[in-house]
PDB file of the backbone (N, CA, C, O) and the ligand in Angstrom, with CONECT records:
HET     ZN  A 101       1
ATOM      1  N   UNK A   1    -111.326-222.609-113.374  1.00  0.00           N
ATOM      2  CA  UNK A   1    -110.381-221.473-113.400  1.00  0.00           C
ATOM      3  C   UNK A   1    -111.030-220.267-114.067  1.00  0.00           C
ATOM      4  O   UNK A   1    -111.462-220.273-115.220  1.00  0.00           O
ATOM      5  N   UNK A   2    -111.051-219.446-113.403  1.00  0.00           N
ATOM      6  CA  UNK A   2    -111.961-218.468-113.984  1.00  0.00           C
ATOM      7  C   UNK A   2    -110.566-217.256-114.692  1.00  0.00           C
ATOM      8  O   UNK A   2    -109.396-217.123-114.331  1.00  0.00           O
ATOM      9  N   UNK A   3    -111.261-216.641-115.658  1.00  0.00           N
ATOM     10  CA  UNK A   3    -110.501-216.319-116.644  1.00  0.00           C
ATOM     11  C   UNK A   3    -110.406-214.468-116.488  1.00  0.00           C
ATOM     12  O   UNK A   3    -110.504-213.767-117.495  1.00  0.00           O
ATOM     13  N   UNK A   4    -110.268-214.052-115.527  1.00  0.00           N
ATOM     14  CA  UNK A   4    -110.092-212.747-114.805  1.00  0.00           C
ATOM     15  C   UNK A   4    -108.651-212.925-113.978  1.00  0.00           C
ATOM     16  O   UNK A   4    -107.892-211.989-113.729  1.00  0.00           O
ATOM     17  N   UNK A   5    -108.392-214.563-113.539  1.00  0.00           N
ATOM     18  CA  UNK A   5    -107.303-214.662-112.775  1.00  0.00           C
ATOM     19  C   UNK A   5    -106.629-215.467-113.794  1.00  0.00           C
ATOM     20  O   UNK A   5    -105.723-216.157-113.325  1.00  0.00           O
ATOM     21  N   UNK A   6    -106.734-215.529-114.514  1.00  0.00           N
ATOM     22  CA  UNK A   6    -105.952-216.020-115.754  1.00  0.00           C
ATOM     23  C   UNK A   6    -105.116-215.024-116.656  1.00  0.00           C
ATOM     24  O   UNK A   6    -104.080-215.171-117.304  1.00  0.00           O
ATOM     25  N   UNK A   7    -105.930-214.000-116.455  1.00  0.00           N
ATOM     26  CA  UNK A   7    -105.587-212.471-117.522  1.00  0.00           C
ATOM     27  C   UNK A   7    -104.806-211.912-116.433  1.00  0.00           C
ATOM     28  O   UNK A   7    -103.932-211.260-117.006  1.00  0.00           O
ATOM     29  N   UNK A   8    -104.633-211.804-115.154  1.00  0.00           N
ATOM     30  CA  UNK A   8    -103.873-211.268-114.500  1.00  0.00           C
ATOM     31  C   UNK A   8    -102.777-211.594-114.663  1.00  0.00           C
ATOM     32  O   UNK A   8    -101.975-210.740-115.040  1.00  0.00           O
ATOM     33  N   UNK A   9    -102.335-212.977-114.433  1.00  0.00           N
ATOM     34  CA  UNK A   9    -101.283-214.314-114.463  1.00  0.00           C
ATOM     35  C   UNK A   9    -100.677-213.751-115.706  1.00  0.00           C
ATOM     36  O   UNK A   9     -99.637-213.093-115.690  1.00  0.00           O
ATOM     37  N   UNK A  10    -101.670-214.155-117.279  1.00  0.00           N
ATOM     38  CA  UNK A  10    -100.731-213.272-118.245  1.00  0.00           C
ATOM     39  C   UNK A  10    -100.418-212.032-118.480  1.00  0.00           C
ATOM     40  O   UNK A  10     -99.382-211.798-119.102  1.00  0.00           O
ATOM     41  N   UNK A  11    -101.089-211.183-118.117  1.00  0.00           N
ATOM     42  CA  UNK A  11    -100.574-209.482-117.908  1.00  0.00           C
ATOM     43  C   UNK A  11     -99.117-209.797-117.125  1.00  0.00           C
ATOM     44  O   UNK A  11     -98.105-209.506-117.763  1.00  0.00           O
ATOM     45  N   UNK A  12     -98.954-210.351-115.832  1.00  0.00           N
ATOM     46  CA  UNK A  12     -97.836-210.597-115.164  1.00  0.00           C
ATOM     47  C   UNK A  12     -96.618-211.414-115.772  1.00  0.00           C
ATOM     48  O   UNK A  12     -95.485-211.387-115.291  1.00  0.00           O
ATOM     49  N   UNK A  13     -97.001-212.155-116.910  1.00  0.00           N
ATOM     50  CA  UNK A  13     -96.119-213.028-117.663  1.00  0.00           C
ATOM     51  C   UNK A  13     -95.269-211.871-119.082  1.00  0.00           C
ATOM     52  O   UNK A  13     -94.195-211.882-119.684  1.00  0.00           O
ATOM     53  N   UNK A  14     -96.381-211.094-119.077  1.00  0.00           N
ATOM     54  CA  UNK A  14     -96.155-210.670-120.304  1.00  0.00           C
ATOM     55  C   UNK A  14     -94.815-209.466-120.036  1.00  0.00           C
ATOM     56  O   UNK A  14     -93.915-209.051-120.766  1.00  0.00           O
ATOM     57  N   UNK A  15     -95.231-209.174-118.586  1.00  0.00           N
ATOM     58  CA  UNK A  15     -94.439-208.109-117.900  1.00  0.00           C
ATOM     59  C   UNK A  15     -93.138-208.671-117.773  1.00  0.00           C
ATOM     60  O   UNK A  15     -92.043-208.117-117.674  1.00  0.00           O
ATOM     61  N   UNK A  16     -93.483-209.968-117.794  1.00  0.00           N
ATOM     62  CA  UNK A  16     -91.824-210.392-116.875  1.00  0.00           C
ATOM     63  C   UNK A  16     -92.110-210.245-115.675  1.00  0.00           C
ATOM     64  O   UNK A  16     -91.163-209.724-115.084  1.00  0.00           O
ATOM     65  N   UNK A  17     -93.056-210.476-114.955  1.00  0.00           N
ATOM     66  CA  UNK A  17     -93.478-210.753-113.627  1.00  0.00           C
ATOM     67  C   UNK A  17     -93.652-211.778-113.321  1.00  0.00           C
ATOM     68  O   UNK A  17     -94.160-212.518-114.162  1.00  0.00           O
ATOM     69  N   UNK A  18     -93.311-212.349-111.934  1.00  0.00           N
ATOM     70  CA  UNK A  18     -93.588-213.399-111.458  1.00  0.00           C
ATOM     71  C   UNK A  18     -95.301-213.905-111.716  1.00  0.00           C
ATOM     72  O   UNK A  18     -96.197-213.170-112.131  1.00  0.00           O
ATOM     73  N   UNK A  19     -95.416-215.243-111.368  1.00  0.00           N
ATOM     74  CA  UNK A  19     -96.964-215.308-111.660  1.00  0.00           C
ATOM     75  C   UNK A  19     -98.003-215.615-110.080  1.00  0.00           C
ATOM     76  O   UNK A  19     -97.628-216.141-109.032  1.00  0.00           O
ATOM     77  N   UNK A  20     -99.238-215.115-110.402  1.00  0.00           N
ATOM     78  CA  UNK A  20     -99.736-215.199-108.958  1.00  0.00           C
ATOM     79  C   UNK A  20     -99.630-216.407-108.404  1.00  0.00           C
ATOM     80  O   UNK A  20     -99.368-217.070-109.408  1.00  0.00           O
ATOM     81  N   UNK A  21     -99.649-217.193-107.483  1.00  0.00           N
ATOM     82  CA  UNK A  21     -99.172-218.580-106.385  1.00  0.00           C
ATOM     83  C   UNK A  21    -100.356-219.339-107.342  1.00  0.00           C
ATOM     84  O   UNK A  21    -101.306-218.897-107.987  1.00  0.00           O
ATOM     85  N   UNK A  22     -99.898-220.506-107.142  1.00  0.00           N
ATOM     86  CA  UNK A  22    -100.892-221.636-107.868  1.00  0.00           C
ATOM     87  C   UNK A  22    -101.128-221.610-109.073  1.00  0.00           C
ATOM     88  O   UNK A  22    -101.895-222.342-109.698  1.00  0.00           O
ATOM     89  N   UNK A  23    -100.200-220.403-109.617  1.00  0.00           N
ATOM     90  CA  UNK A  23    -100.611-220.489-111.226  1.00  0.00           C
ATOM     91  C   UNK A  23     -98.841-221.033-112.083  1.00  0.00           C
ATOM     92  O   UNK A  23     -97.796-220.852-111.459  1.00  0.00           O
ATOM     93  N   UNK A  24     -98.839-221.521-113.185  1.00  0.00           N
ATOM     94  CA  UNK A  24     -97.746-221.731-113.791  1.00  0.00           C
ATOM     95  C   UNK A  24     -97.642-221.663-115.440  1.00  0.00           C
ATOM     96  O   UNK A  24     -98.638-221.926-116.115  1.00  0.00           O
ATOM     97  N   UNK A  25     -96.626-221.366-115.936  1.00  0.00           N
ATOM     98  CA  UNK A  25     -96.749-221.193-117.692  1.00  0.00           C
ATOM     99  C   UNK A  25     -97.555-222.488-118.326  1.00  0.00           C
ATOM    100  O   UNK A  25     -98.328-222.552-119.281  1.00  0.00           O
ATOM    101  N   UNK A  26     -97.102-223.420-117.482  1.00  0.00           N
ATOM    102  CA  UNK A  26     -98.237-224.492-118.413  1.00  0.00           C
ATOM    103  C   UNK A  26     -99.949-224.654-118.247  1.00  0.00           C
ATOM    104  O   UNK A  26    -100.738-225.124-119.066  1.00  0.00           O
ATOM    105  N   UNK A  27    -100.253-224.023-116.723  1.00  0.00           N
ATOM    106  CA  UNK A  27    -101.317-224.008-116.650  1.00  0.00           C
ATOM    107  C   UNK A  27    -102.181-222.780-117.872  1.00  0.00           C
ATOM    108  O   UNK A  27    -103.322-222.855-118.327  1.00  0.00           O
ATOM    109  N   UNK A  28    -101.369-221.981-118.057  1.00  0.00           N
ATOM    110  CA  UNK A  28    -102.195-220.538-119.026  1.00  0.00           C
ATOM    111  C   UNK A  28    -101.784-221.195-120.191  1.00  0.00           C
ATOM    112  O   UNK A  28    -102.674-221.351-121.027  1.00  0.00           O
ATOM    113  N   UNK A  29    -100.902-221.533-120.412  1.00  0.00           N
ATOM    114  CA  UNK A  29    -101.124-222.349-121.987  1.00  0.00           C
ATOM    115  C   UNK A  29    -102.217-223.293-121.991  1.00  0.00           C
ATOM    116  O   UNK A  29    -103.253-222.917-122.539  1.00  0.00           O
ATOM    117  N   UNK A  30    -102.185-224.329-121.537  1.00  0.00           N
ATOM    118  CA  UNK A  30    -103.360-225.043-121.396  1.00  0.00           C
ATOM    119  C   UNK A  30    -104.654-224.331-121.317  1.00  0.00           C
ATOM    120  O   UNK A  30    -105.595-224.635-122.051  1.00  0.00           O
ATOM    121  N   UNK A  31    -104.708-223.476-120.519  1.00  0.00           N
ATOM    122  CA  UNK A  31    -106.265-222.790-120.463  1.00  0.00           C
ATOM    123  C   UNK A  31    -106.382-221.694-122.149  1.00  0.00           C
ATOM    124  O   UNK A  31    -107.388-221.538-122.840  1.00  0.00           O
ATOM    125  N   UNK A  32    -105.043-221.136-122.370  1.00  0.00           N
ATOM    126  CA  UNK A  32    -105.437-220.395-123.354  1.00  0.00           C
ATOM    127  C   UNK A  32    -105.184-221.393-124.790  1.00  0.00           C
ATOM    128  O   UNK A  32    -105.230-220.948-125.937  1.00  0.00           O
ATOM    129  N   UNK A  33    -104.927-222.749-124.443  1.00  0.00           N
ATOM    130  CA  UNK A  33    -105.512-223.428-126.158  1.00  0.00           C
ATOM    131  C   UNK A  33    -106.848-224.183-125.997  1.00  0.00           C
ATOM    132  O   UNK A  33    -107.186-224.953-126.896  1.00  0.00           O
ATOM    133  N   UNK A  34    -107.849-223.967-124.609  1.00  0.00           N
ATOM    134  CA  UNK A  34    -109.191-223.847-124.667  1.00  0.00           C
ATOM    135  C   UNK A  34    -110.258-222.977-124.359  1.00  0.00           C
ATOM    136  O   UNK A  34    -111.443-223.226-124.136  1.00  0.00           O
ATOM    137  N   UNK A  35    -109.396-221.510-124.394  1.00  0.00           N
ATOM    138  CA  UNK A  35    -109.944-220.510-124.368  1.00  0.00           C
ATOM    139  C   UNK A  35    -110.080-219.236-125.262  1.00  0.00           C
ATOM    140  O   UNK A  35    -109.483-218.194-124.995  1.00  0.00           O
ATOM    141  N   UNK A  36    -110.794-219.365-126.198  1.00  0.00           N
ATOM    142  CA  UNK A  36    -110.840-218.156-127.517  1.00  0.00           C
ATOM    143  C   UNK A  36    -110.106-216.558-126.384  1.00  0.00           C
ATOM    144  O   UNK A  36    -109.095-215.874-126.231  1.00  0.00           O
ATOM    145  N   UNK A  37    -111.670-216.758-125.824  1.00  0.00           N
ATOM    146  CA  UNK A  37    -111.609-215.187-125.205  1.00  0.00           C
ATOM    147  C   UNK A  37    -110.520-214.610-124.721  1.00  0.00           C
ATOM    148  O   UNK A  37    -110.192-213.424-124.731  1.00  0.00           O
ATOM    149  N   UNK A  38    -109.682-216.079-124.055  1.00  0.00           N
ATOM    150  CA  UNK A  38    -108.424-215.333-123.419  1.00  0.00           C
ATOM    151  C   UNK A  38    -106.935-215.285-124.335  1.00  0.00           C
ATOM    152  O   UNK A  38    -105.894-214.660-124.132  1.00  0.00           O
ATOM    153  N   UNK A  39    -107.270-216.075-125.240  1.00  0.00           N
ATOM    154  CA  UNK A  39    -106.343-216.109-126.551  1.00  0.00           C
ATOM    155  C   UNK A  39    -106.377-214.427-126.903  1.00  0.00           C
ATOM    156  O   UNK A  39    -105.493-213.640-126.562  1.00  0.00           O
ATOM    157  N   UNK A  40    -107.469-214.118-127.577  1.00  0.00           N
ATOM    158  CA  UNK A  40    -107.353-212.407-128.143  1.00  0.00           C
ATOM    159  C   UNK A  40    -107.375-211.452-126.997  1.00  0.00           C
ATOM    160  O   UNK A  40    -107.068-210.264-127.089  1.00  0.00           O
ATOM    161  N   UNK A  41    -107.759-212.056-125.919  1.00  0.00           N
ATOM    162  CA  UNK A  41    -107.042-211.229-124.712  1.00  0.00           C
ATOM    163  C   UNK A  41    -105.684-210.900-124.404  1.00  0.00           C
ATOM    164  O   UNK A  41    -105.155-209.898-123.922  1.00  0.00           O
ATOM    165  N   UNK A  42    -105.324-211.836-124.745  1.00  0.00           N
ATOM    166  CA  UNK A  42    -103.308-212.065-124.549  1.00  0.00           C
ATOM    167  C   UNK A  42    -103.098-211.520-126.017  1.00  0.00           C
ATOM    168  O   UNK A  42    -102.066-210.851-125.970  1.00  0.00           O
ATOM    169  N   UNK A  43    -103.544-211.505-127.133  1.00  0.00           N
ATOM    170  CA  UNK A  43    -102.861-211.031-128.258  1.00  0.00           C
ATOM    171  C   UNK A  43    -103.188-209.071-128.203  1.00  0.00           C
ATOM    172  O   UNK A  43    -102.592-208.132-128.732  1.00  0.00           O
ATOM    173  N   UNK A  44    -104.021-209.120-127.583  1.00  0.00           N
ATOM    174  CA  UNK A  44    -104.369-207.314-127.381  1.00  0.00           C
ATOM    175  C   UNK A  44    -103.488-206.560-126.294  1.00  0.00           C
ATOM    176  O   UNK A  44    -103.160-205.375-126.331  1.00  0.00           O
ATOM    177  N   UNK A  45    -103.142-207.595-125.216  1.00  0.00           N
ATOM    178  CA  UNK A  45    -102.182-207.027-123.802  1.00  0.00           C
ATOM    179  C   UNK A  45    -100.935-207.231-124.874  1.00  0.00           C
ATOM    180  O   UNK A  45    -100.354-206.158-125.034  1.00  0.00           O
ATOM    181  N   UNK A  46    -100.342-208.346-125.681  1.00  0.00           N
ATOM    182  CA  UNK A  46     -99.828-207.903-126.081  1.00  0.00           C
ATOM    183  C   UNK A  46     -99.199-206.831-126.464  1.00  0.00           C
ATOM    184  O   UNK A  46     -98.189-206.233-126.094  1.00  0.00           O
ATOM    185  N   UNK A  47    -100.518-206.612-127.820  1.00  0.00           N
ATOM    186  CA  UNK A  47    -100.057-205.237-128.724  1.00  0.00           C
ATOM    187  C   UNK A  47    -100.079-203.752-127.557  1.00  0.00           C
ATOM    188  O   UNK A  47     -99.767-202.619-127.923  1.00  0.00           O
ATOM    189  N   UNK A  48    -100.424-204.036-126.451  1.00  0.00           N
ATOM    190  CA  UNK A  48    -100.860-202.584-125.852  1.00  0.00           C
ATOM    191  C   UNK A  48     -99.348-202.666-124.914  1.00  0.00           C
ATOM    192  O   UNK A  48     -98.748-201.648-124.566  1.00  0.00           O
ATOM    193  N   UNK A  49     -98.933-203.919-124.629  1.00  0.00           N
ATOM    194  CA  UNK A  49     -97.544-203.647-124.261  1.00  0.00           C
ATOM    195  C   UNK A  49     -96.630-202.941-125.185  1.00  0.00           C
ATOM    196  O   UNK A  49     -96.077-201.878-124.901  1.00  0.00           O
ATOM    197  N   UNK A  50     -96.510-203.505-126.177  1.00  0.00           N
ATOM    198  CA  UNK A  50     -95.644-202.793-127.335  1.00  0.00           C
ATOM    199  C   UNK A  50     -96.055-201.558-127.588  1.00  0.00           C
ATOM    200  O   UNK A  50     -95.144-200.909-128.103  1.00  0.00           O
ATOM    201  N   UNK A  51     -96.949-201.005-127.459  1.00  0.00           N
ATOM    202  CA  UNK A  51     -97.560-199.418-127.830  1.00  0.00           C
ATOM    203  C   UNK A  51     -96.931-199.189-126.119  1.00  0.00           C
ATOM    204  O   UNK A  51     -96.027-198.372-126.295  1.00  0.00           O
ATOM    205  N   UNK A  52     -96.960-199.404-125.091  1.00  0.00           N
ATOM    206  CA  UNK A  52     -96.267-198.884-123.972  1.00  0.00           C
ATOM    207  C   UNK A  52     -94.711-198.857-123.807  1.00  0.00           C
ATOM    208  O   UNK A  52     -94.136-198.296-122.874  1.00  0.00           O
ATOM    209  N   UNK A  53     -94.173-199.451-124.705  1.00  0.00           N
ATOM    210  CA  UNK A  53     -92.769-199.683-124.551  1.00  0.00           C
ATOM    211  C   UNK A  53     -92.086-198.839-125.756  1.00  0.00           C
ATOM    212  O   UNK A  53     -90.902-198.535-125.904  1.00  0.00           O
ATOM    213  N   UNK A  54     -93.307-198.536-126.635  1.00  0.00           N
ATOM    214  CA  UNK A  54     -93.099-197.491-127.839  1.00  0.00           C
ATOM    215  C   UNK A  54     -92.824-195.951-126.853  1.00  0.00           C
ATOM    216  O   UNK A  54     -91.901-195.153-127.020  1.00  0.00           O
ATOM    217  N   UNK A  55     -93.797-195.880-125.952  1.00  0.00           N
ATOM    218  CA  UNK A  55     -94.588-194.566-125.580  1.00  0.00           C
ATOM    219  C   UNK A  55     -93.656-194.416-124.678  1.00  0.00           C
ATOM    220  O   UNK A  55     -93.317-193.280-124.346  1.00  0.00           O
ATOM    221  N   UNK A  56     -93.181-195.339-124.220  1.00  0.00           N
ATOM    222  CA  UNK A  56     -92.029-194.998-122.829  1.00  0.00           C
ATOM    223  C   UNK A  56     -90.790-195.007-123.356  1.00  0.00           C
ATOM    224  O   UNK A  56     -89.948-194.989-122.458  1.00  0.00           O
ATOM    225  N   UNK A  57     -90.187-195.033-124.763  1.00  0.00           N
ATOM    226  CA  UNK A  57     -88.787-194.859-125.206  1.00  0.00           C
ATOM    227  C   UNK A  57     -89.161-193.383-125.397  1.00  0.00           C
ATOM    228  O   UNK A  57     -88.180-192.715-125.725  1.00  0.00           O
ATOM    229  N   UNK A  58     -90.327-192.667-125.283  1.00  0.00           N
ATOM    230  CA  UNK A  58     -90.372-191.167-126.188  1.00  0.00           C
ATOM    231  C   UNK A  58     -90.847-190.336-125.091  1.00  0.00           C
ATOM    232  O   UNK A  58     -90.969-189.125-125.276  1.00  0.00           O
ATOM    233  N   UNK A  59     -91.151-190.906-123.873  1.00  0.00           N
ATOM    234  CA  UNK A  59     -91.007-190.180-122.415  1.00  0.00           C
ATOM    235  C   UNK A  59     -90.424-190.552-120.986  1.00  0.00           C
ATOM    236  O   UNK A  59     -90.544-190.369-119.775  1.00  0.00           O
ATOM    237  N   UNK A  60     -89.591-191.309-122.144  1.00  0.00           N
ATOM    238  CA  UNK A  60     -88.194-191.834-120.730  1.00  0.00           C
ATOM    239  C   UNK A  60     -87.920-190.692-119.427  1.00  0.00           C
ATOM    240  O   UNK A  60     -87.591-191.191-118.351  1.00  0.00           O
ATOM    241  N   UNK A  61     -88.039-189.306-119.500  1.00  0.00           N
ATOM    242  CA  UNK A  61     -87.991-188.537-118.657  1.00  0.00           C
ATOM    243  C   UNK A  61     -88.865-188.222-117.922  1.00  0.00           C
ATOM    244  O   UNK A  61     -88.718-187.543-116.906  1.00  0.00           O
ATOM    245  N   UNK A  62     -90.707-189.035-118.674  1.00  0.00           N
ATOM    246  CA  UNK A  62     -91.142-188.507-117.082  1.00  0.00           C
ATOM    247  C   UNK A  62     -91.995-189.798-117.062  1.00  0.00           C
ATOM    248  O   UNK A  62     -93.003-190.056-117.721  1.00  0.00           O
ATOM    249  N   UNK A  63     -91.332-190.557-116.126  1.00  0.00           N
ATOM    250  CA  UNK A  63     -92.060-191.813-116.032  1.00  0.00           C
ATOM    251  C   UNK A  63     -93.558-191.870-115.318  1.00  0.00           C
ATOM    252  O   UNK A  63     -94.456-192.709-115.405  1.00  0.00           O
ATOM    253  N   UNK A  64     -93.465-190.763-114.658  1.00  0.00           N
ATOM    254  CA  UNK A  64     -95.219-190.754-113.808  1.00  0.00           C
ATOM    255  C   UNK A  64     -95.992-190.709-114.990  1.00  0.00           C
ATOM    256  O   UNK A  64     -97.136-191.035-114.674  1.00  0.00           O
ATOM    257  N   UNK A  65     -95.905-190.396-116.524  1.00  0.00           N
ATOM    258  CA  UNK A  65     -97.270-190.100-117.390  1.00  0.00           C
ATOM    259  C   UNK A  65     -97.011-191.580-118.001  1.00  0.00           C
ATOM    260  O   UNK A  65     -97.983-192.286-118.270  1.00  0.00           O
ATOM    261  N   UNK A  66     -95.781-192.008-118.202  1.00  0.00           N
ATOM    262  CA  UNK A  66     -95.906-193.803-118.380  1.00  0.00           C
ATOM    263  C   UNK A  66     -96.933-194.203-117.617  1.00  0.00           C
ATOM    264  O   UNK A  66     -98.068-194.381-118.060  1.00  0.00           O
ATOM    265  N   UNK A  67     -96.511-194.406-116.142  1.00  0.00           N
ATOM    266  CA  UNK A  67     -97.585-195.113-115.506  1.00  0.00           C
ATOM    267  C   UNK A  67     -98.696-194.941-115.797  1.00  0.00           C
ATOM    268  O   UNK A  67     -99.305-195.876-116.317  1.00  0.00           O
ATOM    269  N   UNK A  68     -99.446-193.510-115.530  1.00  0.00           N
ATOM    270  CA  UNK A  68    -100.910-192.969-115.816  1.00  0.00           C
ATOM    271  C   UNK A  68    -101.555-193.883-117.034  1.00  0.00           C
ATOM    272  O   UNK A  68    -102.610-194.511-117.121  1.00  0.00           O
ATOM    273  N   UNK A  69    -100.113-193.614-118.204  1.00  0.00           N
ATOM    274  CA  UNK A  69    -100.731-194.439-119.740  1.00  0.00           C
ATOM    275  C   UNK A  69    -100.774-196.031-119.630  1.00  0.00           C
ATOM    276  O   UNK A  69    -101.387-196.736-120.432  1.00  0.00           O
ATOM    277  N   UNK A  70    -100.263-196.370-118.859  1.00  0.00           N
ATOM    278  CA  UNK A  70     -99.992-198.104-118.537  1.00  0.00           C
ATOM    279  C   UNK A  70    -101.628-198.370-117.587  1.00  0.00           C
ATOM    280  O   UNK A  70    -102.271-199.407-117.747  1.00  0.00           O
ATOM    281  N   UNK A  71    -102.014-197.440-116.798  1.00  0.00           N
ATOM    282  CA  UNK A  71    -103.046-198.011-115.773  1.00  0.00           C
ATOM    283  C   UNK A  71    -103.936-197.595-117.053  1.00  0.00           C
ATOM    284  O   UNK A  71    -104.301-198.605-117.656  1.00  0.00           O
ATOM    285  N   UNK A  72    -104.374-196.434-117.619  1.00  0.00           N
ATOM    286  CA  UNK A  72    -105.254-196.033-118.816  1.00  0.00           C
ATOM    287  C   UNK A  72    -105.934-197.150-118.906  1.00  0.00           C
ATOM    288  O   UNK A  72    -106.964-197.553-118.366  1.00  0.00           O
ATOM    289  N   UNK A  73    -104.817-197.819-120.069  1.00  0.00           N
ATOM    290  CA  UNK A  73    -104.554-198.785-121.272  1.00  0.00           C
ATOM    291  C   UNK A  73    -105.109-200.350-120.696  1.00  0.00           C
ATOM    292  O   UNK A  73    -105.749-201.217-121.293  1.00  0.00           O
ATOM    293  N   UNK A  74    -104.507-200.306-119.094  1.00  0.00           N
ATOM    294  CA  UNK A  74    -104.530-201.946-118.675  1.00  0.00           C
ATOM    295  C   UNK A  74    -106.638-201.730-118.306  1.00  0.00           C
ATOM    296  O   UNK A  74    -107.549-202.506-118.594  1.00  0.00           O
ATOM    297  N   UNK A  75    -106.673-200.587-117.713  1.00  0.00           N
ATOM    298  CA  UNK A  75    -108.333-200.544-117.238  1.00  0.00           C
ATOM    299  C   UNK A  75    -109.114-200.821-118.344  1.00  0.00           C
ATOM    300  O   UNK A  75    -109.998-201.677-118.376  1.00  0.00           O
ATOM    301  N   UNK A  76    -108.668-199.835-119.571  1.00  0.00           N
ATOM    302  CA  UNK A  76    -109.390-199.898-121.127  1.00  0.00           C
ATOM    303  C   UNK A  76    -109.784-201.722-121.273  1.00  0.00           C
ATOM    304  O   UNK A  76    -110.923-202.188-121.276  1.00  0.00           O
ATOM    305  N   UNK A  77    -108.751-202.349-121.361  1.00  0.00           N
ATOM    306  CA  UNK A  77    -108.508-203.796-121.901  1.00  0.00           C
ATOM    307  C   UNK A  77    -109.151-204.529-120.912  1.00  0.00           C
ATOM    308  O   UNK A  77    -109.701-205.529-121.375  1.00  0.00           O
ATOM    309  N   UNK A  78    -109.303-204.355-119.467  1.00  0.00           N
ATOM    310  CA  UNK A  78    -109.839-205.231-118.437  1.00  0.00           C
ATOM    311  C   UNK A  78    -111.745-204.947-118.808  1.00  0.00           C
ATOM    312  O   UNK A  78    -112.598-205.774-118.489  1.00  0.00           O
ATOM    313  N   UNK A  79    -111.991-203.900-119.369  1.00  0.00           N
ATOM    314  CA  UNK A  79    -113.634-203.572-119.069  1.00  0.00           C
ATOM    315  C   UNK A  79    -113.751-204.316-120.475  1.00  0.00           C
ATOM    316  O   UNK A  79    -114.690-205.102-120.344  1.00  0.00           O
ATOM    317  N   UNK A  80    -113.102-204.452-122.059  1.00  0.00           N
ATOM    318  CA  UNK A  80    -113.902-205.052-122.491  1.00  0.00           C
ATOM    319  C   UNK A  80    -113.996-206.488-122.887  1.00  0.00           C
ATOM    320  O   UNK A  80    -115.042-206.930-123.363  1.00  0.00           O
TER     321      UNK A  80
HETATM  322 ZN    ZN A 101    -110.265-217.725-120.467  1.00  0.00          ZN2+
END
């Protein structure tokens, strides 16, 4: 299981999104209590959700610069 489609699965979990086909909550638990990298991966999408849900109570009126800051933030976290 490679761990690019693992980080998607939890980005999508974290959203409250459905998860991609073939994947399930027990399978990413399982992979993330033998996976460091994707452990502080999920604790950083975390915190960058909560800084988006901060940023979008204080520009509830213009949701297009949400998005812009949501793709930013998700590209930032995918490159490192
Ligand atoms: Zn992993």
């Amino acid at each position: 299981m490679h761990c690019a489609r693992i980080r998607t699965a939890l980005s999508a979990r974290l959203d409250g999104e459905e998860l991609p086909p073939g994947l399930t909550d027990r399978r990413l638990d399982c992979h993330l209590s033998g996976c460091a990298d994707c452990r502080h991966w999920q604790a950083r999408a975390r915190a960058l959700t909560a800084d988006i849900g901060r940023a979008a109570a204080h520009t509830e009126r213009d949701t297009a610069s949400v998005d812009a800051l949501l793709a930013g933030l998700r590209s930032r976290a995918a490159l490192d």
